[in-house]
C-alpha positions as CSV (number, residue, x, y, z in Angstrom):
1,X,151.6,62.0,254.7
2,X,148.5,60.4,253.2
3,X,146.6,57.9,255.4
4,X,146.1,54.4,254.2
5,X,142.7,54.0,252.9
6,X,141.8,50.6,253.5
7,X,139.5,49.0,250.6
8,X,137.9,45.4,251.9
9,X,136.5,44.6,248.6
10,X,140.1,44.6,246.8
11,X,141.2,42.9,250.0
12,X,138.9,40.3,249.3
13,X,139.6,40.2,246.1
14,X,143.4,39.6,246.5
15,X,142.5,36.6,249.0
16,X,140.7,35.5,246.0
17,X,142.7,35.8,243.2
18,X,145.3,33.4,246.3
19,X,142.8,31.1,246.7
20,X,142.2,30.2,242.7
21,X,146.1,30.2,241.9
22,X,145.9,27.2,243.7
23,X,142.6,25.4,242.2
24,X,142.6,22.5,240.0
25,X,139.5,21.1,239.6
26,X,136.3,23.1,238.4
27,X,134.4,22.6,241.4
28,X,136.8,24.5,243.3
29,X,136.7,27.1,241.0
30,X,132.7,27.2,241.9
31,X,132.9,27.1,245.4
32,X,135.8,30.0,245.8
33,X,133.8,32.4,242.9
34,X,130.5,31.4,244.4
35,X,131.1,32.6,247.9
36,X,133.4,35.6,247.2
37,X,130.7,37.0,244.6
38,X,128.1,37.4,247.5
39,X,130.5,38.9,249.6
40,X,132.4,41.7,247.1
41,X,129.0,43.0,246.0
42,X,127.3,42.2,249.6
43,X,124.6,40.4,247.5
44,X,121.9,37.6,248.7
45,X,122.9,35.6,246.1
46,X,125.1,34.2,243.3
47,X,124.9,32.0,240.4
48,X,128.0,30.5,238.3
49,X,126.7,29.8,235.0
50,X,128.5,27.7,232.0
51,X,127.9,27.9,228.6
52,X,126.8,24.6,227.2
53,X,126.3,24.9,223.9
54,X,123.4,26.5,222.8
55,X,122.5,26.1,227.1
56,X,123.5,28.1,229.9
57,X,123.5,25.4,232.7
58,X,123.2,27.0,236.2
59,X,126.1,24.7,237.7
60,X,126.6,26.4,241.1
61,X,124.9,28.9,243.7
62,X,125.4,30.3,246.7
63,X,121.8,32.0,248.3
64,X,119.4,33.1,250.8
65,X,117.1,30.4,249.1
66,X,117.3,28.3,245.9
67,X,117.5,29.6,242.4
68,X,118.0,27.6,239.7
69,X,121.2,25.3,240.5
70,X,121.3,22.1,238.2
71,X,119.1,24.0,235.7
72,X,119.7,24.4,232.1
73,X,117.8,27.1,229.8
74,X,118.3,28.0,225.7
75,X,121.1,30.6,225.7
76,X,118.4,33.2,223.9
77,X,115.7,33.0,227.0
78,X,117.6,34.3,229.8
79,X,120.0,37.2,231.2
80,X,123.2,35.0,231.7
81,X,122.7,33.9,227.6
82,X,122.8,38.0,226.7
83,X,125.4,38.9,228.6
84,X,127.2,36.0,226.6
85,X,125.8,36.2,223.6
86,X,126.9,40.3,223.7
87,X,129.9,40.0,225.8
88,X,129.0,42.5,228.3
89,X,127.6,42.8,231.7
90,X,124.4,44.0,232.5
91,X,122.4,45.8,235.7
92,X,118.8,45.4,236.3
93,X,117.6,47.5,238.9
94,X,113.7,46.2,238.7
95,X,113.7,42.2,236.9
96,X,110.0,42.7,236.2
97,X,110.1,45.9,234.0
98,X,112.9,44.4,232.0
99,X,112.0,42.1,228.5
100,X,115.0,40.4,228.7
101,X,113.9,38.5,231.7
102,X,111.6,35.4,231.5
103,X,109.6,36.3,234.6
104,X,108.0,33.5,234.8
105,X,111.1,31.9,235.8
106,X,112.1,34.1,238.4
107,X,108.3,34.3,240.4
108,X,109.2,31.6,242.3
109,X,112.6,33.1,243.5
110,X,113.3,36.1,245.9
111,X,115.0,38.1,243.3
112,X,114.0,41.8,242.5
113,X,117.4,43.3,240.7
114,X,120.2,41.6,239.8
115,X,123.8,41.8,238.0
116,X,125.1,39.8,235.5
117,X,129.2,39.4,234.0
118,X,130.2,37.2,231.1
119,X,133.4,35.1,232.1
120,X,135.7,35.9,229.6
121,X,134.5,39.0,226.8
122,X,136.0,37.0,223.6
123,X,134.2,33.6,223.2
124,X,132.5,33.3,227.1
125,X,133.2,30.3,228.8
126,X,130.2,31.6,231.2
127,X,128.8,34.5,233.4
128,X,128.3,35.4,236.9
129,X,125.2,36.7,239.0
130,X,124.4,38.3,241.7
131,X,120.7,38.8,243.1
132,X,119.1,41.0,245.3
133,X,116.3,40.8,247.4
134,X,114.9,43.8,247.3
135,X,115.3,46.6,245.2
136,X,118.8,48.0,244.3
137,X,120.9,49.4,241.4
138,X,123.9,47.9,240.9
139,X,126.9,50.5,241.5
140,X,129.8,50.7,238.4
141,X,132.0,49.9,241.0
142,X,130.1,46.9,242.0
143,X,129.9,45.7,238.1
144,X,133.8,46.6,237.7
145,X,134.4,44.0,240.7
146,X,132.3,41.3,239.7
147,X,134.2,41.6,235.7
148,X,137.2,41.3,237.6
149,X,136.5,38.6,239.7
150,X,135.0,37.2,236.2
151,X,138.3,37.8,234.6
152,X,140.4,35.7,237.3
153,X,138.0,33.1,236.7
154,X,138.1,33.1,233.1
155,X,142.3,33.0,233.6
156,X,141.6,29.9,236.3
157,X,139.8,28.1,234.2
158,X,142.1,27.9,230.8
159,X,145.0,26.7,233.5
160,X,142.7,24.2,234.7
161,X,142.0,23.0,230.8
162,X,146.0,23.1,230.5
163,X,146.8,21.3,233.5
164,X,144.3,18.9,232.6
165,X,145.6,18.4,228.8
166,X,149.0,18.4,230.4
167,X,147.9,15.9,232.8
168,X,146.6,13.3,229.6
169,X,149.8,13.9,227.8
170,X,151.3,12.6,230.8
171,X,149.0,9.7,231.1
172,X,149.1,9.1,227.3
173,X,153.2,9.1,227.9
174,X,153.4,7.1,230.5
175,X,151.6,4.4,229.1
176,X,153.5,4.7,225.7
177,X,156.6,4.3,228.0
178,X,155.6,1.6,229.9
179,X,154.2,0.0,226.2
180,X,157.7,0.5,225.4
181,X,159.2,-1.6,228.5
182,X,157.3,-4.3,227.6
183,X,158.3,-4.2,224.1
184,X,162.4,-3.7,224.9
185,X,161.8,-6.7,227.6
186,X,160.1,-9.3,225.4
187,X,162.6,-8.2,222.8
188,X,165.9,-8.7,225.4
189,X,164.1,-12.5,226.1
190,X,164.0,-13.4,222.5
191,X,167.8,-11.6,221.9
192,X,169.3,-13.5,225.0
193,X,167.3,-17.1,223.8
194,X,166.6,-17.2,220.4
195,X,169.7,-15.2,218.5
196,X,172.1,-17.0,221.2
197,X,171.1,-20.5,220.5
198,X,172.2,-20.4,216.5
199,X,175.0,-18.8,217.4
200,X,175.9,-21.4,220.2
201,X,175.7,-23.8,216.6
202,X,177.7,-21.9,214.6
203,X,180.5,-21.4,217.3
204,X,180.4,-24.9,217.9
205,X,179.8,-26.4,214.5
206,X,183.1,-24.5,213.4
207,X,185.7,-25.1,215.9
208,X,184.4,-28.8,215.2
209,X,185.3,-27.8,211.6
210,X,188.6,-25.9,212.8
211,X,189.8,-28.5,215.0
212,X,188.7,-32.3,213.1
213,X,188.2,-31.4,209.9
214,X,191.2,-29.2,208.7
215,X,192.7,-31.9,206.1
216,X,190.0,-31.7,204.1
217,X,190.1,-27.5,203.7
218,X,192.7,-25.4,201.7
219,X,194.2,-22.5,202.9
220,X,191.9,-20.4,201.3
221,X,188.6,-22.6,203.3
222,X,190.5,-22.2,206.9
223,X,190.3,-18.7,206.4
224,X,186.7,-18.8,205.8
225,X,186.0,-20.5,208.3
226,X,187.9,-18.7,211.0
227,X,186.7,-15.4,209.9
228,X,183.0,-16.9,210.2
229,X,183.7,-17.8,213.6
230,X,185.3,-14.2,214.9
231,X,182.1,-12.7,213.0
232,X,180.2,-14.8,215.1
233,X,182.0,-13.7,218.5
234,X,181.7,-10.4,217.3
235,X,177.9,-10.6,216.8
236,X,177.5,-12.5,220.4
237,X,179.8,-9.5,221.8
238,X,177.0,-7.5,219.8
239,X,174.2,-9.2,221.7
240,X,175.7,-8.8,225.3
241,X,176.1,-5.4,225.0
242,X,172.8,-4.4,223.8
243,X,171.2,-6.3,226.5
244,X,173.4,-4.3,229.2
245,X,171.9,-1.5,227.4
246,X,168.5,-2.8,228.0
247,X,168.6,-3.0,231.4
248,X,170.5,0.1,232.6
249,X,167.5,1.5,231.6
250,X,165.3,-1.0,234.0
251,X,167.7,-0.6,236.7
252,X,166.6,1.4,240.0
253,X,169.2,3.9,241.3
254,X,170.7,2.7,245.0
255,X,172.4,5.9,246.1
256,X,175.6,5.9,248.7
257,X,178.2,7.9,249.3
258,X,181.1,7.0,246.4
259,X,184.4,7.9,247.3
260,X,185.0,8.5,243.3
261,X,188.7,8.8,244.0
262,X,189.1,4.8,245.3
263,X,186.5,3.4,242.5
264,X,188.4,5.2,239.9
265,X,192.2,4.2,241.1
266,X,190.7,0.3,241.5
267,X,189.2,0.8,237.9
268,X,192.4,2.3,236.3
269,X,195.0,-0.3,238.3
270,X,192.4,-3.9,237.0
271,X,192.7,-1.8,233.6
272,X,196.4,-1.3,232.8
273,X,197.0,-5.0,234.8
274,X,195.0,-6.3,232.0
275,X,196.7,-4.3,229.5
276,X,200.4,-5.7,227.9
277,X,203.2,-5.3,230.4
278,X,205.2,-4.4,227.8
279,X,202.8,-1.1,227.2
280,X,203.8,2.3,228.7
281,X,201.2,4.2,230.2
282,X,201.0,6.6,232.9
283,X,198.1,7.5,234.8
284,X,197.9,10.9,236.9
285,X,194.9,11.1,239.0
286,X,193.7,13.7,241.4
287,X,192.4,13.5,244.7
288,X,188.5,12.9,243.2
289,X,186.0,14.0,245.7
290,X,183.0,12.0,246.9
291,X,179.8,12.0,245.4
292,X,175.8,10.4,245.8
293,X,175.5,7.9,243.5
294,X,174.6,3.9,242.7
295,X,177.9,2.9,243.5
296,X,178.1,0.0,240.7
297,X,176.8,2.1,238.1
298,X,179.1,4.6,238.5
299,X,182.1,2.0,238.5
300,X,180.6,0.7,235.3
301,X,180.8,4.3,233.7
302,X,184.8,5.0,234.8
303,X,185.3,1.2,233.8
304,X,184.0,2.3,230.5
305,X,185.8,5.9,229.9
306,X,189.0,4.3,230.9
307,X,189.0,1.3,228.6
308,X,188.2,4.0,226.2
309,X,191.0,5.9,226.7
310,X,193.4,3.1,227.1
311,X,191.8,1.4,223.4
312,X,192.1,5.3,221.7
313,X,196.1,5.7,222.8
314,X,197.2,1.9,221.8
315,X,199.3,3.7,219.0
316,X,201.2,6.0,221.1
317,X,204.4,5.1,222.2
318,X,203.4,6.0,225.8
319,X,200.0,6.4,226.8
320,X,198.9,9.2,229.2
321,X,195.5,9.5,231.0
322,X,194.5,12.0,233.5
323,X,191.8,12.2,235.4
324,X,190.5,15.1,237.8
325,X,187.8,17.3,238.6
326,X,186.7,20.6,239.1
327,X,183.6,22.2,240.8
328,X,180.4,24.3,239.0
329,X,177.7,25.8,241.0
330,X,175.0,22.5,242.5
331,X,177.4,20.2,240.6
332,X,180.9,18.3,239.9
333,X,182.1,17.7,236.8
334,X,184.6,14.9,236.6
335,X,187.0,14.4,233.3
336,X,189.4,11.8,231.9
337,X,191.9,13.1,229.3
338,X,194.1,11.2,227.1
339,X,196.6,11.6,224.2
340,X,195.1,9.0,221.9
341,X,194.1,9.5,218.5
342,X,190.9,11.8,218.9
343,X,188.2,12.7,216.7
344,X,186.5,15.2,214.8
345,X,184.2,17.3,216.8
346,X,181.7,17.6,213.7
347,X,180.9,13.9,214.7
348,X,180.7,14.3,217.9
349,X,176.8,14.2,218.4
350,X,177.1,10.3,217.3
351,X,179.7,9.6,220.3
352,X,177.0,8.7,222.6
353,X,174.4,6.6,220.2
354,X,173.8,3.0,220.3
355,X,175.9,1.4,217.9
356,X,177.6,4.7,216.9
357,X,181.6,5.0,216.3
358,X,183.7,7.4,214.6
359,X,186.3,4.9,213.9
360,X,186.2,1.5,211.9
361,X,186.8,-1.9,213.4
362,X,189.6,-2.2,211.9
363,X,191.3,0.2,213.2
364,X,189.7,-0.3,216.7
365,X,187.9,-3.0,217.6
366,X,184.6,-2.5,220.2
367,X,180.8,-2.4,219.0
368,X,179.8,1.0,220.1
369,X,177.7,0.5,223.2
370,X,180.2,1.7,225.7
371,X,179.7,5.5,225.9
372,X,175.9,5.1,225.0
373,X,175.7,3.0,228.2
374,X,177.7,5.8,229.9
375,X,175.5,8.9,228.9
376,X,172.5,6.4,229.9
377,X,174.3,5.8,233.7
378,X,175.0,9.9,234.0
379,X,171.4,11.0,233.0
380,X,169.9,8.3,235.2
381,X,171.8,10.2,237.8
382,X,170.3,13.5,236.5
383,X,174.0,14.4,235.0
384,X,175.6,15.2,231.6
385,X,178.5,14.0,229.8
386,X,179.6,15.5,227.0
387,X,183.1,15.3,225.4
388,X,186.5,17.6,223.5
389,X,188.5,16.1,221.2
390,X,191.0,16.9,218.2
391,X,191.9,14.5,215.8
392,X,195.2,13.2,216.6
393,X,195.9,15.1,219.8
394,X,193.5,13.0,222.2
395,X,190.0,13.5,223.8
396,X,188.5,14.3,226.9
397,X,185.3,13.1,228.6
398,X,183.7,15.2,230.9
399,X,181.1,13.5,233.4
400,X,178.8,16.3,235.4
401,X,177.0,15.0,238.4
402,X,174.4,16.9,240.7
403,X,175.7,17.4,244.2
404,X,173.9,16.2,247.5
């Protein structure tokens, strides 16, 4: 059996390549690259250079005694500007016997050799140096781990550009979104006040028309007129539900414990109470389980599947609805089923949009808002809904909600 050889500088490199996973700003960056240059190549100092431009600006050093930290120099004048310029990193044993060197620069420093390693090979974001104090050629090995160190640094710097673009898009979103709010509330004021009061004077002007006036209007005119006023109760209808809309949106989520299987049976018996007692429906209902949710939103969404299904089977001679559950991995997924008319399943991507319906109102009335506020109430919650159907055999709604 082989022994373990242990090697500290890919150790330290591993600790490293830990430490920058977890770096988001550039100065971090610095510091971690700084320090663990020194120490992989056992060097008296190191430089972290960035390209600016036609510049290399010294941005960051860790030494014995100060180099050139806050410095900037023309990209053609000094070591970390080659090893840029030809994307590839250089070893000088003696600085003062080499012309790529502006010696002049380095007289006032400790430095007699030095390394240098561009941060990235295609397009340099930068290079690294290390500095010695007295006379030394840099090893292959020792360039090999300072490129590599280079490498990880090049990687942990693009994240840092992505998190930060990610970070604006965020910003940038967020402020669109909260643009938005504004927008949706100044436009709910003026839908609740200034839409509402004409059609406060149309209701009223016409049952004055409807109830005083009707000698002086022909058959003909009293149809008019009573078809302008359920246009105008449809339009109000209209304006309440696209205010609910509204503010579901704007509504914070107050999380219980729901027992699902007593809001639904409340929901289904104020529903068929309301219905004609002359009607025939049957409702079979499983024992729902419990679930985390805002306990009057979630009313509102079974008080809106059922009066769907109880408006889609008004044609059948007896109505059947049943509601139950079963169980997915991290998640329950609720249905109601009825026998009603259905729908075509090539519409159904327009089942959940305001204003959408797959049937006219003649044939049923409603103005479309209910399911959109119901796939609004579900992905507040994190859920899905999503629906079957066939046309004249009935449809089924499917709500899925997380679990605890």
């Amino acid at each position: 059996m082989q022994p373990i050889v242990e090697n500290p500088s890919v150790d330290l490199l591993v600790g490293v390549v830990q430490e920058l996973s977890l770096a988001r700003d550039l100065e971090t960056v610095m510091r971690i690259v700084r320090t663990a240059a020194r120490k992989l190549t056992g060097a008296d100092g190191a430089t972290f250079v960035l390209r600016d431009g036609d510049l290399c600006f010294y941005a960051d050093e860790d030494a014995i005694s100060p180099l050139w930290k806050g410095s900037r120099f023309p990209l053609h004048t000094c070591i970390s500007g080659w090893a840029m310029t030809h994307r590839q990193a250089v070893a000088i044993e003696d600085i003062y016997n080499d012309p790529r060197i502006p010696v002049e620069a380095y007289r006032p420093t400790f430095v007699k050799s030095l390394a240098m390693v561009p941060i990235r090979m295609q397009n340099p974001l930068g290079a690294i140096g290390n500095y010695w104090a007295t006379r030394h050629m840099p090893s292959a090995a020792e360039l090999k781990v300072l490129q590599s160190l280079a490498d990880i640094t090049a990687v942990t710097l693009e994240n840092i550009e992505l998190y930060r673009s990610l970070e604006a898009r965020v910003q940038e979103r967020t402020a669109q979104l909260e643009a938005a709010n504004k927008e949706l509330e100044a436009f709910s004021y003026s839908v609740s006040h200034d839409l509402r009061a004409p059609l406060r004077s149309i209701d009223g002007y016409l049952h004055i028309l409807l109830e005083n006036h009707t000698d002086g209007l022909n058959e003909t005119g009293k149809g008019l007129a009573q078809r302008v006023l359920t246009n105008a109760k449809h339009m109000n209808q209209l304006i309440d539900d696209l205010l609910a809309f509204f503010r579901m949106g704007q509504k914070p989520l107050l999380k219980t414990t729901v027992q699902v299987n007593d809001v639904v049976r409340a929901v289904c018996k104020t529903a068929q109470e309301a219905e004609d007692p002359a009607r025939s429906i049957d409702f079979t209902i499983q024992a729902l389980p419990p679930i985390q949710a805002d306990a009057v939103l979630l009313q509102q969404v079974w008080v809106n599947l059922v009066s769907n299904a109880l408006k889609y089977t008004r044609r059948q001679e007896r109505t059947v609805i049943e509601i139950g559950f079963y169980e997915e991995p991290g998640e329950i997924i609720y249905y109601i089923k009825d026998n009603g008319v259905g729908f075509d399943m090539a519409y159904a991507h327009k089942l959940f949009g305001v204003f959408q319906r797959l049937h006219s109102p003649r044939e049923f009335e409603g103005t479309g808002i209910g399911l959109s506020i119901v796939q609004r109430i579900v992905a507040k919650h994190g859920g899905t809904v999503r629906a079957h159907a066939e046309e004249g055999k009935g449809a089924t709604f499917y709500v899925a909600l997380p679990k605890a």
